[in-house]
N, C-alpha and C positions, 0 to 999 in steps of 0.2 A: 504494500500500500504506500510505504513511503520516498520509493520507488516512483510510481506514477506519479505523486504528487510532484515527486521533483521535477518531470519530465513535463507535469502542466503546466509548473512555475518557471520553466526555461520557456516554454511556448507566450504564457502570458508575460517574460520580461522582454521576448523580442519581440512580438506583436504592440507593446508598450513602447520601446523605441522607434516603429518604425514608424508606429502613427504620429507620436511627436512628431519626428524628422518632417512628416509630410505637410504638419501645419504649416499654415504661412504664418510671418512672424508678426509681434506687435507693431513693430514699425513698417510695416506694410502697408496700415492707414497712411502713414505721414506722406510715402510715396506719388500719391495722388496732388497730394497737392504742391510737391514740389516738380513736379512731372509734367504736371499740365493737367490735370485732371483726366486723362484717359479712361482713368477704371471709370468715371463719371456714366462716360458718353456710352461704352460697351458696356457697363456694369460690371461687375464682379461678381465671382462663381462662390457666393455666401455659402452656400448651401451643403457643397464638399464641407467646409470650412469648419460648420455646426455640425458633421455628420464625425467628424475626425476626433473634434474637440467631446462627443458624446461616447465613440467606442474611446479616446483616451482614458474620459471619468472612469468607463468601467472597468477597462484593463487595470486600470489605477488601483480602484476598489479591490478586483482579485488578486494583483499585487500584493496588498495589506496583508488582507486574509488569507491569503498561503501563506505571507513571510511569518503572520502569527502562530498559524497551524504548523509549519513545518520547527518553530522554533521549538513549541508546548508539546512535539511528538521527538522532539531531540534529546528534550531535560529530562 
């Protein structure tokens, strides 16, 4: 059992990286407007944006609660 868990918590720390990496960053807004407002005129693709930053939360979440589990299955 503590076997797989390890093997889920390797999957949920790199599925945790990689959605990071994918966000765009905070200074992403400022771009616009030093740019010229482009994103303005095409709009920007929000929506990835809010889909990334939603599996992050929860990758996050199961992060936690394995590093707890796997610590309290260690002691």
């Amino acid at each position: 059992m503590r076997l797989a868990l390890i093997i889920v918590y390797v999957i949920v720390c790199l599925g945790l990286i990689a959605t990071v990496l994918l966000q765009s960053g905070r200074s992403a807004g400022l771009s616009g407007a030093i740019a010229g407002g482009a994103q303005t005129l095409f709009g920007k693709k929000k929506g990835m944006d809010d889909l990334l930053g939603r599996i992050s939360t929860g990758l996050a979440i199961g992060f936690m609660i394995l590093a707890i589990v796997l610590a309290v299955l260690d002691s």
